[in-house]
C-alpha distance (Angstrom), angle and dihedral (degrees) to the residues before:
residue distance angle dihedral
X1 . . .
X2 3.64 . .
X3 3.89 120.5 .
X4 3.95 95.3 -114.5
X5 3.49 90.2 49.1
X6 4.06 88.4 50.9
X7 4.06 91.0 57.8
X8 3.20 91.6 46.5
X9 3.57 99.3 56.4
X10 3.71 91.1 42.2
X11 3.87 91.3 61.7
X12 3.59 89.5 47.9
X13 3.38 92.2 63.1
X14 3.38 97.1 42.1
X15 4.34 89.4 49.0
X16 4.03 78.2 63.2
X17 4.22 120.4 78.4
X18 4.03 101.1 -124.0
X19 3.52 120.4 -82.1
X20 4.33 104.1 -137.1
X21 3.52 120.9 -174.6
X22 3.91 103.2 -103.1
X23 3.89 114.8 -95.2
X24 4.00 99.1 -121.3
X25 4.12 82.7 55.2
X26 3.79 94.6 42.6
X27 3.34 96.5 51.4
X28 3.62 94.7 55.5
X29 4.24 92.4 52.3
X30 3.87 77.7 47.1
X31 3.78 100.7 55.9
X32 3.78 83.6 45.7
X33 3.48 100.7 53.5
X34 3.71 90.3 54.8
X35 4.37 99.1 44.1
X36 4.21 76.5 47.0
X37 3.55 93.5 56.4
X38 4.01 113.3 31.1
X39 3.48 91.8 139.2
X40 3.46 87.7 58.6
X41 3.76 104.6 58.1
X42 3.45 90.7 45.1
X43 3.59 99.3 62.0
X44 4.48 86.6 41.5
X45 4.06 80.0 53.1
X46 3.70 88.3 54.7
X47 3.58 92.1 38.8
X48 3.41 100.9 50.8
X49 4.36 85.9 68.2
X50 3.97 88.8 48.0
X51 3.73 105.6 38.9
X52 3.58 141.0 43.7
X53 3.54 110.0 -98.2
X54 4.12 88.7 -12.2
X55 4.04 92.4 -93.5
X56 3.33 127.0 79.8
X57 3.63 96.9 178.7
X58 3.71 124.6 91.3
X59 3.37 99.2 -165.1
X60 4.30 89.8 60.9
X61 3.41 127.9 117.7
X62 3.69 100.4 -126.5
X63 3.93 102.8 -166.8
X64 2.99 120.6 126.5
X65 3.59 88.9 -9.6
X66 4.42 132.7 -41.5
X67 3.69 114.1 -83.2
X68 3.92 114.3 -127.6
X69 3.92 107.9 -136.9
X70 3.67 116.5 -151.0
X71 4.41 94.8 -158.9
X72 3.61 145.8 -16.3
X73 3.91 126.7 -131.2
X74 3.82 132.7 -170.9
X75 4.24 90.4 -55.6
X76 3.21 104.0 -24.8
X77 4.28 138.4 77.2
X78 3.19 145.9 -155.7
X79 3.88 134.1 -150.4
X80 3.73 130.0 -153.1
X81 3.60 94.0 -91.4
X82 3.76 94.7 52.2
X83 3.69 101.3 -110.7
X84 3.78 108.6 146.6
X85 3.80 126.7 -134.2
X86 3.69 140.8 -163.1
X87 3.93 103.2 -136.4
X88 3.28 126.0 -142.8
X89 3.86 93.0 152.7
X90 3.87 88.4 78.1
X91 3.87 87.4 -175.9
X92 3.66 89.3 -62.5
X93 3.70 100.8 -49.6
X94 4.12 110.4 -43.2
X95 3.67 94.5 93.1
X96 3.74 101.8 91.5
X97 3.90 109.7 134.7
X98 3.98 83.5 45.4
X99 4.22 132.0 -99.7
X100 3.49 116.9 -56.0
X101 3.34 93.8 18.0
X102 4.22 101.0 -172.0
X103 3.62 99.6 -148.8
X104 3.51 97.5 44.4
X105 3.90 86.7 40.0
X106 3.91 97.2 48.1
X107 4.11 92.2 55.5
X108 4.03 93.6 49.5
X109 3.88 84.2 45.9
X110 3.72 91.8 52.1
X111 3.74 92.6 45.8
X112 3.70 91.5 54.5
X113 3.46 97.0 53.3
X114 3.79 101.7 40.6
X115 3.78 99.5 40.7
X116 3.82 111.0 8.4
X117 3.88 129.1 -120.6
X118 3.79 99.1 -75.8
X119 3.93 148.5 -1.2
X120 4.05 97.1 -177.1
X121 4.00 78.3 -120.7
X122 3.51 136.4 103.0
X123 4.09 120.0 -71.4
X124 3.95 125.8 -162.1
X125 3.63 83.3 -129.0
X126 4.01 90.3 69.3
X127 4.12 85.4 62.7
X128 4.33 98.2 43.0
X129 3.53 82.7 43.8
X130 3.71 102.0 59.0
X131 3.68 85.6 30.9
X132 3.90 90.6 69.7
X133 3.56 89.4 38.7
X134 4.37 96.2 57.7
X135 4.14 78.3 42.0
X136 3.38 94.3 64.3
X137 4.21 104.7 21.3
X138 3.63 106.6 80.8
X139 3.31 97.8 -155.4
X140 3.84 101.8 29.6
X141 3.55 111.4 106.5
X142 3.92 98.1 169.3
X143 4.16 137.5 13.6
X144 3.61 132.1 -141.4
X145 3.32 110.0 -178.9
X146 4.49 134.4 -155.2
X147 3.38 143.2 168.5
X148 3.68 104.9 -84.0
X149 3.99 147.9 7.8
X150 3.66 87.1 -105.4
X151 4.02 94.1 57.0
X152 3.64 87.5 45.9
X153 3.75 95.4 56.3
X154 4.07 91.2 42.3
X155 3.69 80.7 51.8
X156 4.06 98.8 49.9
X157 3.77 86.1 51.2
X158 3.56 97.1 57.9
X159 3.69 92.9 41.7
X160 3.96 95.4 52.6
X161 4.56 93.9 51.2
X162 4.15 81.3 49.3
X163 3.44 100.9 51.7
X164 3.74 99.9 37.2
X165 3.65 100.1 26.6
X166 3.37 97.3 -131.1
X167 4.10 140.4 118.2
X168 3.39 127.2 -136.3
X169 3.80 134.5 78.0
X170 3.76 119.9 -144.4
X171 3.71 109.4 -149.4
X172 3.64 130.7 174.0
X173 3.87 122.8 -124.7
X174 3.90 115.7 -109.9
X175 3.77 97.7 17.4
X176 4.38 115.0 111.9
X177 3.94 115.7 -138.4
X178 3.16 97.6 176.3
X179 4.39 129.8 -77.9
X180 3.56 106.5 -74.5
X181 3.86 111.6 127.9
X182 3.80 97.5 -99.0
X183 3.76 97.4 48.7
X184 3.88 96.1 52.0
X185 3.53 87.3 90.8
X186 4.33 119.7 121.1
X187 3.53 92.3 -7.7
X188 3.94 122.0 -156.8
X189 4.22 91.3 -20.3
X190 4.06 123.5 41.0
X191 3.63 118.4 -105.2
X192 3.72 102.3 36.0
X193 3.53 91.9 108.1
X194 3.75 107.6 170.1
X195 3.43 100.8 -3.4
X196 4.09 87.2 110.9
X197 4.09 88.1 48.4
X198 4.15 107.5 107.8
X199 3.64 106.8 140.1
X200 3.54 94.4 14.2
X201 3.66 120.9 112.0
X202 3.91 115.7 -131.1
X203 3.36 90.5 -127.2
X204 3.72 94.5 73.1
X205 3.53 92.1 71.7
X206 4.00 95.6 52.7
X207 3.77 89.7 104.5
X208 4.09 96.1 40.7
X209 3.65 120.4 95.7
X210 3.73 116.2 -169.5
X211 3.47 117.6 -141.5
X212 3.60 130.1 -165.2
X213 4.03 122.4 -113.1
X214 3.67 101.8 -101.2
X215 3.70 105.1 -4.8
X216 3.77 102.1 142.9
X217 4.07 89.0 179.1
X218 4.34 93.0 46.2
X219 3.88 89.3 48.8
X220 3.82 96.6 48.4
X221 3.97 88.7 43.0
X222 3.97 82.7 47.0
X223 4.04 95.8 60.0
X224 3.83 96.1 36.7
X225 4.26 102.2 43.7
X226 4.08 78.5 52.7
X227 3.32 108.8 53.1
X228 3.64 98.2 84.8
X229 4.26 94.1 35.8
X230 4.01 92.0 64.6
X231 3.53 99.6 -48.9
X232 4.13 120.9 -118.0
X233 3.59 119.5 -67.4
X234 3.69 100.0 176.5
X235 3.61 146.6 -0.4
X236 3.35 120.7 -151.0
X237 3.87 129.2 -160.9
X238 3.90 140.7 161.0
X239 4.16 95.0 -125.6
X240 3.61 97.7 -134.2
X241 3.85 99.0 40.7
X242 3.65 135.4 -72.2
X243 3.52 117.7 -49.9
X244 3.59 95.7 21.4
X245 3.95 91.6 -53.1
X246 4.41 96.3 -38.7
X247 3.81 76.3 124.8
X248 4.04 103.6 39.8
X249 3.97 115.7 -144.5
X250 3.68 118.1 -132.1
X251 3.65 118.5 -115.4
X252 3.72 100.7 -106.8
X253 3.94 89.7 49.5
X254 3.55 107.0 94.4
X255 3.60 92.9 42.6
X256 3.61 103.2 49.6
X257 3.88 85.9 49.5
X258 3.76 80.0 49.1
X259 3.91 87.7 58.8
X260 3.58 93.9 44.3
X261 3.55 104.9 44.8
X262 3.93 77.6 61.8
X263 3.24 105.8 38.9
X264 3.84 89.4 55.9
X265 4.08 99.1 43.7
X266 4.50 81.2 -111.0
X267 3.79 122.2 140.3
X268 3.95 118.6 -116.9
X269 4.19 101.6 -138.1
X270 3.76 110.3 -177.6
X271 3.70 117.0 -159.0
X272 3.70 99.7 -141.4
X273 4.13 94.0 168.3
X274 3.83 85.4 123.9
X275 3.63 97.1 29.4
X276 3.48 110.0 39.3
X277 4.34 111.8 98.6
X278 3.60 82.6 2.0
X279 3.59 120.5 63.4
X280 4.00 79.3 32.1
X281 3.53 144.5 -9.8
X282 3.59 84.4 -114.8
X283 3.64 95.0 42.0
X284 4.58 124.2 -117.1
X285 3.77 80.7 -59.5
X286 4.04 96.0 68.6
X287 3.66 90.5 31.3
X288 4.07 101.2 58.7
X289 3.60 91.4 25.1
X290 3.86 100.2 -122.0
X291 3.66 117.2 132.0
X292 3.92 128.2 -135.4
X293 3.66 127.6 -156.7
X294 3.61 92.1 -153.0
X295 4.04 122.6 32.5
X296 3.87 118.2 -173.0
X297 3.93 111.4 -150.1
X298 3.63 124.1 -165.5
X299 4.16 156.5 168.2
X300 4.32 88.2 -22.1
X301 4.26 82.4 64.4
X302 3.66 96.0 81.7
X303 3.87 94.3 15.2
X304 3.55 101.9 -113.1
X305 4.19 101.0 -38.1
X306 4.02 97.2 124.7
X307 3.60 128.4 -101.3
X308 3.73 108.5 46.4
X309 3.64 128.3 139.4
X310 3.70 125.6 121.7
X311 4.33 125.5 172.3
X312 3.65 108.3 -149.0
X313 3.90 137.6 178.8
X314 3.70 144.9 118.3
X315 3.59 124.7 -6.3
X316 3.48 95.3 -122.8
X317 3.76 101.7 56.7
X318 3.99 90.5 33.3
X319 3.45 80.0 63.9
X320 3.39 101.9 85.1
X321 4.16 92.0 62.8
X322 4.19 81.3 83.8
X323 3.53 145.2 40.8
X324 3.83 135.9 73.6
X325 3.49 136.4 -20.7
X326 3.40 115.0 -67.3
X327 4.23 92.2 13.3
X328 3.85 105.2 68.0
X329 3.96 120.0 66.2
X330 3.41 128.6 -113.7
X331 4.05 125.6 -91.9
X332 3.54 133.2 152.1
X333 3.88 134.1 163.0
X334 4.12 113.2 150.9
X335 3.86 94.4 -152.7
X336 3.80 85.6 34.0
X337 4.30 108.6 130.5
X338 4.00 84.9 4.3
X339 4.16 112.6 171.2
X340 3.83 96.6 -103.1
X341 3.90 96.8 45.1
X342 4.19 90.0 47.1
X343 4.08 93.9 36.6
X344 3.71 90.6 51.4
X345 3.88 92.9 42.2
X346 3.99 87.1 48.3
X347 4.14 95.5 44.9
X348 4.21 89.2 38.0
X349 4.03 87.9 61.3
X350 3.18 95.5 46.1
X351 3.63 92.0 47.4
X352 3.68 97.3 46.7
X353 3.86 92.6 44.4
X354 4.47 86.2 49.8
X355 3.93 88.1 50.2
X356 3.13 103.2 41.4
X357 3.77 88.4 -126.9
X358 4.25 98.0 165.6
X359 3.77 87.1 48.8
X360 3.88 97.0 47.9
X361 3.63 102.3 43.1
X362 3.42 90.0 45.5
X363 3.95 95.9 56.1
X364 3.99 79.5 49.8
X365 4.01 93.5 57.9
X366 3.69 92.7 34.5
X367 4.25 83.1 52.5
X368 3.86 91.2 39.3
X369 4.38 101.2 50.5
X370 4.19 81.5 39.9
X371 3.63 88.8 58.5
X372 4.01 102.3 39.0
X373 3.64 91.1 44.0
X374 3.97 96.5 55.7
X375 4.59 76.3 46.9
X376 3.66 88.2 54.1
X377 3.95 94.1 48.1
X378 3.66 84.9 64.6
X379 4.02 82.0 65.9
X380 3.94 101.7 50.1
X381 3.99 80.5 154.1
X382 4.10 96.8 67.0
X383 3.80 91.0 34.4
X384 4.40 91.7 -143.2
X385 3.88 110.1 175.6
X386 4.08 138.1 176.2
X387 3.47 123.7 -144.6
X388 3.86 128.2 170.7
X389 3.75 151.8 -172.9
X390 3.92 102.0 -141.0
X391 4.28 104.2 -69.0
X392 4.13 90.9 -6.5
X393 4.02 101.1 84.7
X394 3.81 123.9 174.1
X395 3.92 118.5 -157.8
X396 4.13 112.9 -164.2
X397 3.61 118.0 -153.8
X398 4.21 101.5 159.0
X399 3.44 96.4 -1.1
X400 3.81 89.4 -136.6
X401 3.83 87.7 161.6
X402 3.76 93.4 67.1
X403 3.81 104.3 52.4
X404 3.42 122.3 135.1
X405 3.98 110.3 -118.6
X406 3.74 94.7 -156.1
X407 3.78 88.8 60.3
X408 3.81 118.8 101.0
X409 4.10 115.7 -78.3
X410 4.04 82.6 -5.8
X411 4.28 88.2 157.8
X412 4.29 89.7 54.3
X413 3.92 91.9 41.3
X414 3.37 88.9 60.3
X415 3.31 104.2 39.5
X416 4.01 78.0 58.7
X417 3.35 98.2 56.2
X418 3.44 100.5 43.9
X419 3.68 89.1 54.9
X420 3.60 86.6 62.5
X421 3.54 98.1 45.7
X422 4.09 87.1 61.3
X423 3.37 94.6 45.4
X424 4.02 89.9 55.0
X425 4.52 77.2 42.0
X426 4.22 76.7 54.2
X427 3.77 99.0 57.7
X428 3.79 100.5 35.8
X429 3.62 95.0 48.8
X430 3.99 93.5 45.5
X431 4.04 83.0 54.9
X432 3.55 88.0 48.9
X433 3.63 115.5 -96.6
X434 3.44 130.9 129.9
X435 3.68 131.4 -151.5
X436 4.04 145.3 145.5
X437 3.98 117.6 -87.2
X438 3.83 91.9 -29.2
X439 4.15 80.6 -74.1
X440 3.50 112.5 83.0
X441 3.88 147.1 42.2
X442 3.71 123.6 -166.7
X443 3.90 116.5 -165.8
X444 3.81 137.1 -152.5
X445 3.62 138.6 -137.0
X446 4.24 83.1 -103.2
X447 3.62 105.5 52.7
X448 3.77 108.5 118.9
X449 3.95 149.5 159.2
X450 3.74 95.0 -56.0
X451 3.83 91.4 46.7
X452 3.65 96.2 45.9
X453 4.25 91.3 41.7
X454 3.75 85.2 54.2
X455 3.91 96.0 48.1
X456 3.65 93.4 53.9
X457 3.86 100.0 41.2
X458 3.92 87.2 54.3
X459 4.45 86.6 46.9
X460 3.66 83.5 53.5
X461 4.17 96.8 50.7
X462 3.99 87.7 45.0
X463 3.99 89.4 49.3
X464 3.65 94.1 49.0
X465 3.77 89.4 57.1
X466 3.54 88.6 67.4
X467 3.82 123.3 82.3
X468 3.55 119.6 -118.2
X469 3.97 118.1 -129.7
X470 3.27 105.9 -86.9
């Protein structure tokens, strides 16, 4: 689906009051959801005494309470009261060759046993991981890898004001780089600014300017009005839009930051955390052809074993992570580039690249939005649509993400339409499918006929729930 064609569906949903799932029938996929998933609420009930908030996870649904899953297999899961799911959460997006993967599994196993998790020295696997990294990064040139996506944004920042010299940060409202304090800034929609900021000093964000998504004009204005306040060290963007393409990019966005970033001596970082060994092999960079200096790499690198991050780039601004005292940046991170994060990213490329995993889950998704959009058509009164970048697929039911905040009582409509979103989240998870925020699917190499069958029967229960127009 093309980006104009995106908007414009978006605002036609948003023209439209929100359709909810009447309360007599909600409450019944409610009281369901919790006799399903007793287990479940019992260990939130415990939680709730142990852990802030009961839920640790940010990627859990939270309505009427978190699920606890028990294990994951190939594309499906299953939680501690034996329900069964179709997952399309995939651990938010590094599960690509499928859970439990055994011959990714079976070398991290082996590791463990022979050599133990960590020395706090260096491990072959740091160099024959970056070395299938640079093989498949076009513009990657050298790898320093962390423990998460959020270390290796902090650590892009800091590299982009020491190699150019300059200040400020371009970031672009409604895309997530992580949670350090100057990246909580227009969270998940553009134009929220701080609203995300408690316990974060307002000076953090002295050297952030907040662009809007798609604003030729603002991002222009952004590089020139800066030039003599600091200048722009970096900008930094997720390539296909902010949360992994919630907020689509226009196809002359990447490139004119391209321009700018060299017209104004700036570094282009691309966040590829979603999109990197997903979208492509090579990441969004190698497929639409615009080159970073600067690519941050995240959970996807050692397919869902912890601690994996790495920023990468070209030699010549990497160089800046060593040196002397005094000349080299600052990075730390103990477990960071540990043997079982940089074995399993090494074995997961070469597993994904031998299975064709990109290509496969992608025919899935491509399959799978085909199929739920000609389901949707049946509904021309609720306007629901798919759209998606390869494996990465985005379904939009209120569009609560794409409300306009200068609009009248913006914050309570969508508060609304979120609420509506979950309760849709409600009624496909209590039938046994699993998904991200009640926005996004991510697929896997072994998604097939049964899974996608399964997906559209439950669509098809949740959209009979809803009146028609009368």
């Amino acid at each position: 689906m093309e980006y104009q064609e995106i908007i414009s569906r978006r605002q036609e949903i948003l023209s439209k009051p929100v359709r909810p799932v009447p309360a007599d029938r909600l409450e019944k996929e409610r009281t369901l959801f919790t006799e399903r998933n007793r287990k479940s609420l019992e260990i939130f009930e415990r939680a709730k005494g142990l852990i802030p908030g009961g839920v640790e996870h940010n990627l859990s649904q939270s309505k009427p309470f978190p699920l606890a899953m028990d294990r994951g297999k190939g594309y499906r899961m299953w939680d501690v009261d034996g329900n069964e799911y179709i997952d399309y959460l995939m651990s938010g997006a590094p599960i690509i060759l499928g859970h439990a993967f055994t011959p990714l599994d079976e070398k991290i196993i082996e590791i463990i046993r022979d050599k133990g998790p960590a020395t706090g020295l260096t491990s072959e696997y740091e160099l024959l991981a970056a070395e299938e990294i640079i093989r498949h990064m076009p513009s990657v040139e050298m790898v320093r890898f962390l423990q998460s996506g959020t270390e290796a944004d902090m650590a892009a920042i800091r590299i982009a004001r020491a190699f150019t010299g300059k200040q400020k940060i371009i970031k672009i409202g409604g895309s997530y780089h992580g949670w350090s304090d100057q990246m909580v800034y227009a969270l998940h929609i553009p134009g929220t600014g701080p609203l995300n900021s408690k316990g974060i000093t307002s000076e953090s964000y002295a050297h952030i300017v907040d662009v809007p998504p798609n604003d030729f004009d603002a991002l222009e204005k952004a590089f020139e009005d800066n030039k003599d306040k600091g200048g722009v060290a970096g900008a930094i963007v997720e390539p296909i839009g902010g949360e992994s393409g919630t907020h689509p990019v226009h196809p002359d966005w990447n490139r004119r930051m391209r321009e700018l970033c060299d017209a104004y001596g700036s570094l282009l970082i691309f966040d590829e955390v979603v999109t990197g060994f997903r979208l492509d092999m090579g990441g969004a960079q190698k497929y639409l052809g615009i080159m970073p200096d600067l690519t941050v790499l995240g959970k996807i690198i050692a397919h869902g074993y912890p601690s994996a991050g790495a920023v990468a780039g070209r030699k010549d601004v990497m160089a800046v992570c060593h040196g002397g005292l005094g000349e080299k940046i600052y990075i730390g991170g103990t477990l960071a580039a540990n043997p079982i994060s940089t074995a399993a990213c090494y074995h997961a490329l070469k597993l994904m690249e031998e299975h064709d995993a990109v290509g496969k889950a992608t025919r899935y998704a491509d399959r799978l939005t085909n199929a739920l959009n000609d389901l949707f058509s049946t509904r021309p009164d609720l306007g629901f649509f798919v759209y998606n970048y390869g494996p990465i697929m985005h379904y939009v039911t209120t569009s609560f993400f794409s409300l306009d905040l200068s609009a009248p009582e913006a914050f309570m409509e969508i508060l609304t339409r979120k609420q509506v979103a979950d309760d849709y989240q409600i009624v496909t998870m209590a039938h046994g499918i699993c998904s991200l925020a009640g926005t996004r699917m991510y697929s896997c190499m072994q998604h097939d006929d049964e899974a996608l069958n399964k997906t559209l029967s439950v669509w098809e229960y949740l959209l009979s729930l809803i009146p028609k127009d009368a």
